[in-house]
KOLMAR-508527 format. One record per residue (C-alpha): residue in three letters; x, y, z. Coordinates in steps of 0.2 Angstrom, whole numbers, padded with zeros to 4 digits. Example, Ala and Ser with C-alpha at 12.3 -4.5 7.8 and 13.67 -1.06 7.14 Angstrom:
<rest=ALA, X=0062, Y=-0022, Z=0039>
<rest=SER, X=0068, Y=-0005, Z=0036>
***
This chain:
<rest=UNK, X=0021, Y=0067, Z=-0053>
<rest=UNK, X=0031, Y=0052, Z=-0061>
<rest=UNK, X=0045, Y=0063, Z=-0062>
<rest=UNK, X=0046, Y=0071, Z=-0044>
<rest=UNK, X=0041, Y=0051, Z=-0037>
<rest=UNK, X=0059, Y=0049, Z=-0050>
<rest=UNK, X=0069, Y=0060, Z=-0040>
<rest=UNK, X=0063, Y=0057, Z=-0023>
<rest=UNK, X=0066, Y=0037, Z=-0027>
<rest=UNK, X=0082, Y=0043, Z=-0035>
<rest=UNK, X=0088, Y=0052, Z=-0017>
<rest=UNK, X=0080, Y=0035, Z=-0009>
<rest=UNK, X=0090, Y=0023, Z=-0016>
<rest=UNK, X=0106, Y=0031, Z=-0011>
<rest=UNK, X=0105, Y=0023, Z=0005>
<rest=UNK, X=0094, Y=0011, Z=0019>
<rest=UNK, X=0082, Y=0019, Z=0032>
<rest=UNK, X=0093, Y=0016, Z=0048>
<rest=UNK, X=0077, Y=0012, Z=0060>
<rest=UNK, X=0064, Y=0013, Z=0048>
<rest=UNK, X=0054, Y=-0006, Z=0045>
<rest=UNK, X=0054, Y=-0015, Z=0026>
<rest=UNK, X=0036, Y=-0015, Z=0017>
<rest=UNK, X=0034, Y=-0034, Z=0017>
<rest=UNK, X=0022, Y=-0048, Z=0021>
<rest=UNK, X=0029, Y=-0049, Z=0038>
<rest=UNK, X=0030, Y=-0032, Z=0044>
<rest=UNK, X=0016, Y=-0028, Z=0034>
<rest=UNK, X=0004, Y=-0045, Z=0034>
<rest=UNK, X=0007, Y=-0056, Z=0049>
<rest=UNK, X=0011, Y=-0044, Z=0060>
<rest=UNK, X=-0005, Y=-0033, Z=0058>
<rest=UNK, X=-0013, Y=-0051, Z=0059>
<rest=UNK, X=-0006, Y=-0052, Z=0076>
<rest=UNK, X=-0009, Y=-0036, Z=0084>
<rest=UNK, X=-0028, Y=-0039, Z=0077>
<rest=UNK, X=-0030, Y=-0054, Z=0085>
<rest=UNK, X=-0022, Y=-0052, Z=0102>
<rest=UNK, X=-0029, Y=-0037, Z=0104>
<rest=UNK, X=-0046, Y=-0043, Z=0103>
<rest=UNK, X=-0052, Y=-0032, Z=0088>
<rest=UNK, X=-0061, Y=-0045, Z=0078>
<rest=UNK, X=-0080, Y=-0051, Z=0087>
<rest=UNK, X=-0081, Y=-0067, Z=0088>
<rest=UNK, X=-0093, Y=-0070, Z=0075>
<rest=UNK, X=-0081, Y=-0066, Z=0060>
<rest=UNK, X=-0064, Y=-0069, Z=0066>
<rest=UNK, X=-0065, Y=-0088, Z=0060>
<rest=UNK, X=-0069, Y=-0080, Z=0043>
<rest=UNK, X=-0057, Y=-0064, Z=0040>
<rest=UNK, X=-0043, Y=-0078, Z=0046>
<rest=UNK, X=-0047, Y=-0089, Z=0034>
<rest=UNK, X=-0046, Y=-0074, Z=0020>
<rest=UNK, X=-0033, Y=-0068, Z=0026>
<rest=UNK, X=-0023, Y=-0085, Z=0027>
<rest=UNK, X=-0029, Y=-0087, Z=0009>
<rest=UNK, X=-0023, Y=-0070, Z=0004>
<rest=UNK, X=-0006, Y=-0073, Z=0013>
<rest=UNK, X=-0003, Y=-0088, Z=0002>
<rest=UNK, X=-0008, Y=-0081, Z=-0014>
<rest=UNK, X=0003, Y=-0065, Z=-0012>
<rest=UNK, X=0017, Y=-0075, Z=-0008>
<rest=UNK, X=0015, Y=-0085, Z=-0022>
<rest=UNK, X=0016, Y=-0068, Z=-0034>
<rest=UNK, X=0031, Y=-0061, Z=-0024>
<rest=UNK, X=0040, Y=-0079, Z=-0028>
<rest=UNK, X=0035, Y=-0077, Z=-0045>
<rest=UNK, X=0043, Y=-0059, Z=-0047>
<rest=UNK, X=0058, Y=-0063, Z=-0038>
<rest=UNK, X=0070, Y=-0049, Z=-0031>
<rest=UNK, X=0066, Y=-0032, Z=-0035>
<rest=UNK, X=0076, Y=-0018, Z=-0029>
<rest=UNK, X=0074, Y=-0010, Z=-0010>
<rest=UNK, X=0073, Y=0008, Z=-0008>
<rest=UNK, X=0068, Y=0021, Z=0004>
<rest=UNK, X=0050, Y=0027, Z=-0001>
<rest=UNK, X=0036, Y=0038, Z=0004>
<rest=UNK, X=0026, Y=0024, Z=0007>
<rest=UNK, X=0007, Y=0031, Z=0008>
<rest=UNK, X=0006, Y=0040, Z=-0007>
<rest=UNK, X=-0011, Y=0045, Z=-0014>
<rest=UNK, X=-0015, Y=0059, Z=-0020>
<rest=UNK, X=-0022, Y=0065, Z=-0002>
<rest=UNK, X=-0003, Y=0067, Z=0003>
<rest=UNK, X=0001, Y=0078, Z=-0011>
<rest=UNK, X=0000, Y=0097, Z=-0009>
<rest=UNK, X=0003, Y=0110, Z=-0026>
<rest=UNK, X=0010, Y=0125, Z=-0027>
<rest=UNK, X=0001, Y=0134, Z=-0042>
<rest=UNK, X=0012, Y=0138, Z=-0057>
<rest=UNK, X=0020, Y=0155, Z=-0057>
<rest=UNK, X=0021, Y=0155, Z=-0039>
<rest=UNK, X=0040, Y=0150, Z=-0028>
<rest=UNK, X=0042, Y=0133, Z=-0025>
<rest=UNK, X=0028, Y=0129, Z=-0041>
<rest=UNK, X=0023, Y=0109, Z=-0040>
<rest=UNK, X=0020, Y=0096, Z=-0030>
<rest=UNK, X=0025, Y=0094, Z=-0013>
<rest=UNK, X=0022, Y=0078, Z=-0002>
<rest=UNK, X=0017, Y=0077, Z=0015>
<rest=UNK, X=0016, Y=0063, Z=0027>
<rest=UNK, X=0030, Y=0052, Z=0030>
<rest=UNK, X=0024, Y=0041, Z=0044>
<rest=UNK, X=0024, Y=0026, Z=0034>
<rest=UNK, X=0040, Y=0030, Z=0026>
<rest=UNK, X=0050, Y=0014, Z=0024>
<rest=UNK, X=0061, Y=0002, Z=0013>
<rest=UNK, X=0052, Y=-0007, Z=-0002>
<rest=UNK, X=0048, Y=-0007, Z=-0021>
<rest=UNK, X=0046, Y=0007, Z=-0029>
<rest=UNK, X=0029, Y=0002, Z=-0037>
<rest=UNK, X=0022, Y=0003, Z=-0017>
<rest=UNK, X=0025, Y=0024, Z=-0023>
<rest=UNK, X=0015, Y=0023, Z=-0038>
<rest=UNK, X=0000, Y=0012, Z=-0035>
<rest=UNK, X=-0012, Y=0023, Z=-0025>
<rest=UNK, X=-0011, Y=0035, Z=-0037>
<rest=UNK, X=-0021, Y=0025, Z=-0048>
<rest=UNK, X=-0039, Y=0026, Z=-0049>
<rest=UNK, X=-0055, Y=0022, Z=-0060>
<rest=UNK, X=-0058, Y=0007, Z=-0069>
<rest=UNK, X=-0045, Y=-0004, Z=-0077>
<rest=UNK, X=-0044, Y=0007, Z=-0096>
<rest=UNK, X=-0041, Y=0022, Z=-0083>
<rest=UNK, X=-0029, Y=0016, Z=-0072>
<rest=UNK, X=-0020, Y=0010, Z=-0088>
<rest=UNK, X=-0018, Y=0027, Z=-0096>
<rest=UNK, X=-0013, Y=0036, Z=-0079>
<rest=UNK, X=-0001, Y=0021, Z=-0074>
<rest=UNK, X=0006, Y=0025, Z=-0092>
<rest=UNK, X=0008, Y=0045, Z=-0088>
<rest=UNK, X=0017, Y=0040, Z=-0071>
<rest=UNK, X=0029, Y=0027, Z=-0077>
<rest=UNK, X=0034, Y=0039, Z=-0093>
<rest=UNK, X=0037, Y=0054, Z=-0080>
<rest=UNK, X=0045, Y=0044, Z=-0069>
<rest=UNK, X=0058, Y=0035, Z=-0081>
<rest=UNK, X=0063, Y=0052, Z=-0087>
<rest=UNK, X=0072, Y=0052, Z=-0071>
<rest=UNK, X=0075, Y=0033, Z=-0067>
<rest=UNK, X=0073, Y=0018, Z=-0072>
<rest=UNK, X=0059, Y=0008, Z=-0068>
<rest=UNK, X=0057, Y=-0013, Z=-0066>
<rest=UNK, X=0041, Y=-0016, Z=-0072>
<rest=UNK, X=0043, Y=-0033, Z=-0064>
<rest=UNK, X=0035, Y=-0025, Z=-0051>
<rest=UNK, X=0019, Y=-0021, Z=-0060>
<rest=UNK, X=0015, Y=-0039, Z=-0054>
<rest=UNK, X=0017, Y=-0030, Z=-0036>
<rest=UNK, X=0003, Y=-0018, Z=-0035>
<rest=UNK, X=-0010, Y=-0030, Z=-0031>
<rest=UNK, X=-0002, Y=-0039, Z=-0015>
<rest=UNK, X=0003, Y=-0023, Z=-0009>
<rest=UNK, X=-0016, Y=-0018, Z=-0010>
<rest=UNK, X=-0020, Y=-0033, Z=-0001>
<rest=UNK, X=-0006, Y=-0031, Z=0012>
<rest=UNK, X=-0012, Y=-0010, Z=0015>
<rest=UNK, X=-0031, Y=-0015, Z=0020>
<rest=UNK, X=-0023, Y=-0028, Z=0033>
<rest=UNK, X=-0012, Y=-0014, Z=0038>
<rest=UNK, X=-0024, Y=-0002, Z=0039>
<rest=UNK, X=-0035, Y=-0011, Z=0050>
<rest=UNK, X=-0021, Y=-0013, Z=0062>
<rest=UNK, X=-0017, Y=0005, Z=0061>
<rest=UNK, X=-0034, Y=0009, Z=0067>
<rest=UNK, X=-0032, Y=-0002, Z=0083>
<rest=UNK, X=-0014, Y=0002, Z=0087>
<rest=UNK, X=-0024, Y=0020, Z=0090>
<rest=UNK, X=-0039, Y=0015, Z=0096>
<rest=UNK, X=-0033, Y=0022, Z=0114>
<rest=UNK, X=-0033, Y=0037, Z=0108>
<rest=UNK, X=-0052, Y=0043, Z=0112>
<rest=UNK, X=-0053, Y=0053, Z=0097>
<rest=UNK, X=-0053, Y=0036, Z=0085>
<rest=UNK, X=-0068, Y=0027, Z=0092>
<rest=UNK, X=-0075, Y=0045, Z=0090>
<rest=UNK, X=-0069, Y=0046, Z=0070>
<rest=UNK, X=-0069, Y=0028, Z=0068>
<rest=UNK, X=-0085, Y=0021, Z=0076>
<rest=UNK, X=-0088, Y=0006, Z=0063>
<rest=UNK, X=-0071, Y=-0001, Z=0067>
<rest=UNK, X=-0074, Y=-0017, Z=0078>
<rest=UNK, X=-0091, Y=-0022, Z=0073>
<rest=UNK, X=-0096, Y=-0038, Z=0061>
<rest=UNK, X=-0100, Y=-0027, Z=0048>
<rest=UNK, X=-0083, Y=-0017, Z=0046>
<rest=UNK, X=-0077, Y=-0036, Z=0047>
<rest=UNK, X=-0086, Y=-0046, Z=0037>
<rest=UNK, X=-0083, Y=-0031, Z=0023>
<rest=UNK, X=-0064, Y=-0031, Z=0027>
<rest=UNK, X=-0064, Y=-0054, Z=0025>
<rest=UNK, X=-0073, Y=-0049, Z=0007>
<rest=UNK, X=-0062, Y=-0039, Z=0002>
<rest=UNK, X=-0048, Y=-0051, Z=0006>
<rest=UNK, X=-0058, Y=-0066, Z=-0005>
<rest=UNK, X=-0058, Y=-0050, Z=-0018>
<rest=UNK, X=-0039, Y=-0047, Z=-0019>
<rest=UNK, X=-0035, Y=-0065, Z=-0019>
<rest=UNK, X=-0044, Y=-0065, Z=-0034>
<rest=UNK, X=-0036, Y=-0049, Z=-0041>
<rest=UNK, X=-0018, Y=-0056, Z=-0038>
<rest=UNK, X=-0022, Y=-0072, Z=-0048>
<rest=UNK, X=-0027, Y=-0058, Z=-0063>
<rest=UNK, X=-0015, Y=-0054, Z=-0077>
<rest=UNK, X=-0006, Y=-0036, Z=-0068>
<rest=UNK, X=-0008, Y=-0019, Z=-0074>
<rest=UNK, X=0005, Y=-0015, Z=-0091>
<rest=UNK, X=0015, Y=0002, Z=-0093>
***
């Protein structure tokens, strides 16, 4: 998988998405922030608290994306896990992996392609960010200054997520699929998870 993710990052950084937005803490933090709270999605009861998370959260990711500095811009899948990648047994036309679902396709680190493939405790996600990285530099360099990245981007998919969810909440098959979306619990889990990932990003990152 490092070496396809190689390729299609090599075909990426060939040129800019024309329409497509960048993955940042705007498009990706604040604005979900705003389409959460003027929509109304948050009860009462816990949108003092997931604020404060997430306002604590905003500040420490920004305070690791200082840190890194500039990393290079490309066009990426964006939602890469392994749910979005489809194989084609050996031995078979077109053998290998094939990935599907480009809605959140857009402009940002190359890491953003890599992380959610990463599962299992820390010793796991070592040895399988290992595999990737030496897959994928057989194709393409890659700036393991953005190692440092995969945690704010964590933090910056569950706030995205969330406003995912209500951006579709019109659509009456979510409240059907989705029914814990909007109550205190879902949102007193999501503020927790926040306080969690401000801690993660003040860890030492992940190593390749």
């Amino acid at each position: 998988i490092g070496r396809f993710l190689a390729r299609i990052h090599t075909v990426g950084a060939a040129r800019p998405f024309v329409h497509r937005p960048a993955l940042d803490l705007q498009t990706f933090g604040f604005a979900s922030r705003d389409v959460l709270l003027t929509g109304g999605y948050l009860p009462l009861d816990m949108e003092s608290r997931w604020v404060k998370a997430f306002d604590e959260a905003m500040l420490v990711a920004q305070t690791v994306l200082e840190s890194v500095g500039d990393v290079k811009k490309i066009r990426l899948h964006g939602d890469c896990h392994p749910g979005n990648i489809l194989w084609t047994p050996e031995g078979l036309p077109g053998a290998g992996p094939h990935f599907v679902d480009l809605d959140d396709a857009r402009s940002g680190p190359a890491v953003q392609d890599l992380w959610m493939l990463l599962s299992g405790d820390r010793p796991q996600c070592l040895r399988q960010l290992g595999a990737l990285v030496d897959g994928y530099e057989e194709f393409a360099e890659f700036d393991r200054r953005e190692l440092a990245l995969i945690e704010p981007l964590r933090t910056l998919r569950l706030v995205h997520y969330s406003a995912w969810l209500a951006q579709r909440w019109h659509d009456p098959i979510f409240p059907i699929n989705f029914p814990w979306f909007g109550t205190s619990d879902y949102w007193k889990g999501q503020a927790d998870m926040l306080q969690e990932q401000a801690e993660a990003m003040q860890a030492p990152p992940l190593m390749a």
